[in-house]
Rosetta silent file (secondary structure, phi, psi, omega in degrees, C-alpha in Angstrom):
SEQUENCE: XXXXXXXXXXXXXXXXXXXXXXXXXXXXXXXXXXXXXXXXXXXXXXXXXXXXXXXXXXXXXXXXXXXXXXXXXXXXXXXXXXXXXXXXXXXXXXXXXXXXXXXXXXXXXXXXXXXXXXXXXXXXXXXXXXXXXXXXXX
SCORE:     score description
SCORE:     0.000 S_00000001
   1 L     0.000  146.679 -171.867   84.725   78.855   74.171 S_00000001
   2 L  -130.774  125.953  179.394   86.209   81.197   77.072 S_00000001
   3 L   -64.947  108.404  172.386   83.689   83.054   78.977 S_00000001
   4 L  -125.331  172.947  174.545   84.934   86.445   79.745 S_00000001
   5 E  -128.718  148.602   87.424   83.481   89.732   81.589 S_00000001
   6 E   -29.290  122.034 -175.655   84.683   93.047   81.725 S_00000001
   7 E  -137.253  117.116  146.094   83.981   94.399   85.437 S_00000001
   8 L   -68.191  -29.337  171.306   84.485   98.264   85.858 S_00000001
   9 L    58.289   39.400 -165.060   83.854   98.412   89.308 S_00000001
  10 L   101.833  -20.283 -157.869   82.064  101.627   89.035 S_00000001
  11 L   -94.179  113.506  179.668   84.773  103.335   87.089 S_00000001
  12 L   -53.758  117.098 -178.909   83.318  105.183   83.881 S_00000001
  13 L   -85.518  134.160  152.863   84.700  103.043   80.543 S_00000001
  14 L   -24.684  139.689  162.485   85.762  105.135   77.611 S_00000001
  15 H   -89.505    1.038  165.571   83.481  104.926   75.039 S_00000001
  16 H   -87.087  -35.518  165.709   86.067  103.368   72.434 S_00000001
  17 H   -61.992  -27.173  172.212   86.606  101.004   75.122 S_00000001
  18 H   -60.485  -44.544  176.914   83.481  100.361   75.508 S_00000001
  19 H   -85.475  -40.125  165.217   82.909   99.543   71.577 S_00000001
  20 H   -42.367  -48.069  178.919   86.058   97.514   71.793 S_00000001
  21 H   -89.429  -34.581  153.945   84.767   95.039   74.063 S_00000001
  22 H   -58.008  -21.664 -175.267   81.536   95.005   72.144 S_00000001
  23 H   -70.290  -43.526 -160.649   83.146   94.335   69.029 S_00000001
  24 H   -75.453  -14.426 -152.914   85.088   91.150   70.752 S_00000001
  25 L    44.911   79.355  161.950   81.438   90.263   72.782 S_00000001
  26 L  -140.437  131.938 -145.818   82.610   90.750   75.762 S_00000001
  27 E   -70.931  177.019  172.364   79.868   91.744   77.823 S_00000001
  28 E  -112.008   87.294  163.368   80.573   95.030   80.463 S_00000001
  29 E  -109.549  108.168 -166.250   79.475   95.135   84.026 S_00000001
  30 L   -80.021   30.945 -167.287   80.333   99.019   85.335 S_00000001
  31 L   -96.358 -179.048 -157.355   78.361   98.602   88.812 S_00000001
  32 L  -105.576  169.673 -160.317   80.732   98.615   91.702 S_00000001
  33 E   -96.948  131.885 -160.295   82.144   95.619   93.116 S_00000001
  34 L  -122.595  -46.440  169.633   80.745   94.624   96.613 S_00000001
  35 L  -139.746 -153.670 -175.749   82.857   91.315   97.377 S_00000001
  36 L  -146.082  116.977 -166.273   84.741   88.101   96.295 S_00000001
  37 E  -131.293  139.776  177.305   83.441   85.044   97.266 S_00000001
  38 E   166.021 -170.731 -162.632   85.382   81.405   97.282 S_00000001
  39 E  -142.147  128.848 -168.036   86.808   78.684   99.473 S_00000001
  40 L    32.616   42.462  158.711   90.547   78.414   99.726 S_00000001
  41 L    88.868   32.339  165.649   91.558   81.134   97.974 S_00000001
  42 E  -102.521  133.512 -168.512   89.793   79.898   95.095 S_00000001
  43 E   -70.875  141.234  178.138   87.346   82.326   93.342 S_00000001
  44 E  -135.034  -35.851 -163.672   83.645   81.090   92.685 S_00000001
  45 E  -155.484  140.364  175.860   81.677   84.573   92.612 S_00000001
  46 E  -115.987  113.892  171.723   81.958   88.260   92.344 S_00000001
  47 L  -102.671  138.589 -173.172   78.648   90.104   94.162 S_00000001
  48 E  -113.558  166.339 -176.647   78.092   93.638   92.828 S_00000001
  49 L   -71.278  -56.215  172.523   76.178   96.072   94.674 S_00000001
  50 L   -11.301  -11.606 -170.344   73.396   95.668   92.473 S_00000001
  51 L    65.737   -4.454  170.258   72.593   92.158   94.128 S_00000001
  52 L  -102.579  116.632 -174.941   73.365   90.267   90.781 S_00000001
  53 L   -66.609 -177.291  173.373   76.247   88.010   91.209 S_00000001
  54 E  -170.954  113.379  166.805   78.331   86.903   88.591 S_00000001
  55 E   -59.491  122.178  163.423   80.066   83.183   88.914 S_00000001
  56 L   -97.959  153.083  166.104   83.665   83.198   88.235 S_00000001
  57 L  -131.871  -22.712 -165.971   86.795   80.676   88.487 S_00000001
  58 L  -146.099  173.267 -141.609   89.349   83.142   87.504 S_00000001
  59 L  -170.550  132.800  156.999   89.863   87.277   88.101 S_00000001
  60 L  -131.417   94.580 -162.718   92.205   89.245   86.352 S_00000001
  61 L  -121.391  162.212 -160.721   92.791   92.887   87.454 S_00000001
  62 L  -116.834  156.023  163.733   94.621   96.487   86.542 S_00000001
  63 L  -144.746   44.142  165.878   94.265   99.074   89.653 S_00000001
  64 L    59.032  170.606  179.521   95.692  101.717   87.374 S_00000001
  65 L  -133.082  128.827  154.726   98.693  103.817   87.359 S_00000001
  66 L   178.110  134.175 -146.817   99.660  107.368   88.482 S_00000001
  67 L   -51.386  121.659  162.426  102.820  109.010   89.509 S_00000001
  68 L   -73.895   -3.592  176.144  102.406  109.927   93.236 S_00000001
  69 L  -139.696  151.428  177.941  104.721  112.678   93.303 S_00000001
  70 L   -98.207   18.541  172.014  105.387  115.408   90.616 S_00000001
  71 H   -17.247  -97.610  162.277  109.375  115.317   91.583 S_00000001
  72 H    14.621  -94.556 -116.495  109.606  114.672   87.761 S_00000001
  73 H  -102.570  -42.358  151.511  107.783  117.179   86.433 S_00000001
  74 H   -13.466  -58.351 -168.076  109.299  119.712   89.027 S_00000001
  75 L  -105.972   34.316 -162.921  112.607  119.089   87.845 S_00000001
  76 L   -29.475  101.084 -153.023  111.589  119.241   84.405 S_00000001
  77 L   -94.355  178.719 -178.920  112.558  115.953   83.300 S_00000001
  78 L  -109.317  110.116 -176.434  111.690  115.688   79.572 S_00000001
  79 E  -104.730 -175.722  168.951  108.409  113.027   79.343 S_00000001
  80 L   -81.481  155.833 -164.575  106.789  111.216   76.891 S_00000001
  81 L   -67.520  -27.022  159.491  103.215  111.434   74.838 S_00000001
  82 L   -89.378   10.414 -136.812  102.172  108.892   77.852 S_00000001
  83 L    66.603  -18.703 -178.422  103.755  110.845   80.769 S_00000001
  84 L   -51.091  149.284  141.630  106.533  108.358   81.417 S_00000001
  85 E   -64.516  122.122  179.755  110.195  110.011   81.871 S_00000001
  86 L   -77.052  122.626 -176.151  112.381  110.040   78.892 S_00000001
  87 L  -137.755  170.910  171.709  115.760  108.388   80.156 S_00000001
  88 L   -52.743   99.090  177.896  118.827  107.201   78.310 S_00000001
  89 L   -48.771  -32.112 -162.718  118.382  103.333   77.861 S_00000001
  90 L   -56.846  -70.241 -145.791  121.998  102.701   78.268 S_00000001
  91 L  -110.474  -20.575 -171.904  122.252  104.788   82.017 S_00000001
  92 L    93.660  -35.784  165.074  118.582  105.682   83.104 S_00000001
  93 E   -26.030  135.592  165.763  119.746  109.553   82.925 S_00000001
  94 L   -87.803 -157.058  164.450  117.092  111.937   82.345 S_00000001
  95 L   -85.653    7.126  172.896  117.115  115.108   80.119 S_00000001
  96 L  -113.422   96.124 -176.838  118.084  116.376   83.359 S_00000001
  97 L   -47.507  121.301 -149.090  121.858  115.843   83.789 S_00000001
  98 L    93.770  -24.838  174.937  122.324  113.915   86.827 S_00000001
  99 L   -86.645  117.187 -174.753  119.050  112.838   87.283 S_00000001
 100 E  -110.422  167.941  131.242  118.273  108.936   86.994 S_00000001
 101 L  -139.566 -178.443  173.598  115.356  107.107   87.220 S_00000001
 102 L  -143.416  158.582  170.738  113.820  103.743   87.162 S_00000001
 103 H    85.841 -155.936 -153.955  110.751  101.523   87.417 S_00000001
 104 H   -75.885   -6.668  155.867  107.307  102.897   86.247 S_00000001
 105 H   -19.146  -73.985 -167.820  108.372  106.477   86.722 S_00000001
 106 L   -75.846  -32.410 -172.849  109.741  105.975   83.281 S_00000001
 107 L  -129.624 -155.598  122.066  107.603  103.511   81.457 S_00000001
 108 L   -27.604  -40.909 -172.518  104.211  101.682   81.008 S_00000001
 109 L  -110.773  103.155 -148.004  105.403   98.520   81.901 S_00000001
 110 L   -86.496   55.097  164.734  104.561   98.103   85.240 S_00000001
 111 L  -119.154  128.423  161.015  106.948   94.636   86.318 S_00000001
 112 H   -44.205    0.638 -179.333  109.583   94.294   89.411 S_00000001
 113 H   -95.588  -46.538  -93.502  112.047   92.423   87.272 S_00000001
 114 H  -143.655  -26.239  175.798  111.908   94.993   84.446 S_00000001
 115 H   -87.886  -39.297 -179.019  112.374   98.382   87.774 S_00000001
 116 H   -60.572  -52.351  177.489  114.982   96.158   89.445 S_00000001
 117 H   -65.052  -36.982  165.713  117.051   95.960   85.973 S_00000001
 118 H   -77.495  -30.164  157.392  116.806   99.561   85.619 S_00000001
 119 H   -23.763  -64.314 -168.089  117.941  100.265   88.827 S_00000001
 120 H   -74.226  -29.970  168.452  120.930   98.374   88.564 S_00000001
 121 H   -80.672  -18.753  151.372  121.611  100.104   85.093 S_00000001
 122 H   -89.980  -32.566  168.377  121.462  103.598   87.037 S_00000001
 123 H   -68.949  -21.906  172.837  123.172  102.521   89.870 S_00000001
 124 H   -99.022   -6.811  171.532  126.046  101.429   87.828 S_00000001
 125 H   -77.286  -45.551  167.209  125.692  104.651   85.577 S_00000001
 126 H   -49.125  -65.313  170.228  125.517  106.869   88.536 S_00000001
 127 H   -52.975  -30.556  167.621  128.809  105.401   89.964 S_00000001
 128 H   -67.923  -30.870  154.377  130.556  105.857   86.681 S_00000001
 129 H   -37.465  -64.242  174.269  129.685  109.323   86.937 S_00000001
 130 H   -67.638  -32.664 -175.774  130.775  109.897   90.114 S_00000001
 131 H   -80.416  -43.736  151.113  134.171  108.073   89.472 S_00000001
 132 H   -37.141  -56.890 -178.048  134.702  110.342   86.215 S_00000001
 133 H   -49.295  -44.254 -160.122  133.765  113.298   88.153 S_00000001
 134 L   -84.073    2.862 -168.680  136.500  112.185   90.556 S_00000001
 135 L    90.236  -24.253 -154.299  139.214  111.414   88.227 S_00000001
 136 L   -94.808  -21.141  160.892  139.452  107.640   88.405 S_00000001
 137 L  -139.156  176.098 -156.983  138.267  106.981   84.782 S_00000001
 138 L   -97.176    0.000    0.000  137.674  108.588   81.431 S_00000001
């Protein structure tokens, strides 16, 4: 059987989230998070301010997402129903010609492999651009 917790860490849960993790039994503790406790960089306890600990061996955590600049929105990029930037898959191009972007700017899916490949797919779109603009190809 695998023990799990939900730890909010203070942060008010949705109430469909909230029934979600009741449905699964997985208990909820929103009180805020006061330390980490372990011995060579292994976890044994999470102390809440509340003074009731809660033993652990493993920790899995989100610290949320949101765009630090409204550049985007500014340039009025075309987004999505989640906020992401709509871009070309192919080039990274936005609904703003000229404009690329990459990494979480555009999507959900918050991994360095997955901003590094779009990068490299605007950086080579971008150059084709400029070398069209320039005459050297079609």
């Amino acid at each position: 059987m695998v023990d799990v917790v939900a730890c909010s860490d203070g942060i008010k849960v949705s109430r469909p989230a909230a029934r979600r993790l009741e449905r699964h039994g997985i208990p909820l503790r929103t009180e805020p998070i006061v330390a980490f406790e372990g011995t060579d960089g292994v976890l044994s306890k999470i102390r809440f301010e509340s003074g009731t600990d809660l033993d652990r061996e493993g920790l899995f955590f989100s610290t949320g997402c949101q765009q630090a600049s409204d550049l985007s929105q500014r340039l009025r990029c075309k987004r999505d129903e989640k906020g992401g930037v709509v871009t070309d898959p192919a080039t990274e191009e936005t609904s703003v010609p000229g404009v690329y972007v990459a990494g979480d700017v555009s999507r959900d899916v918050l991994l360095v492999a997955v901003a590094i490949a779009e990068g490299a797919k605007a950086a080579a779109a971008i150059n084709k651009a400029f070398l069209r603009r320039d005459g050297f190809c079609e």
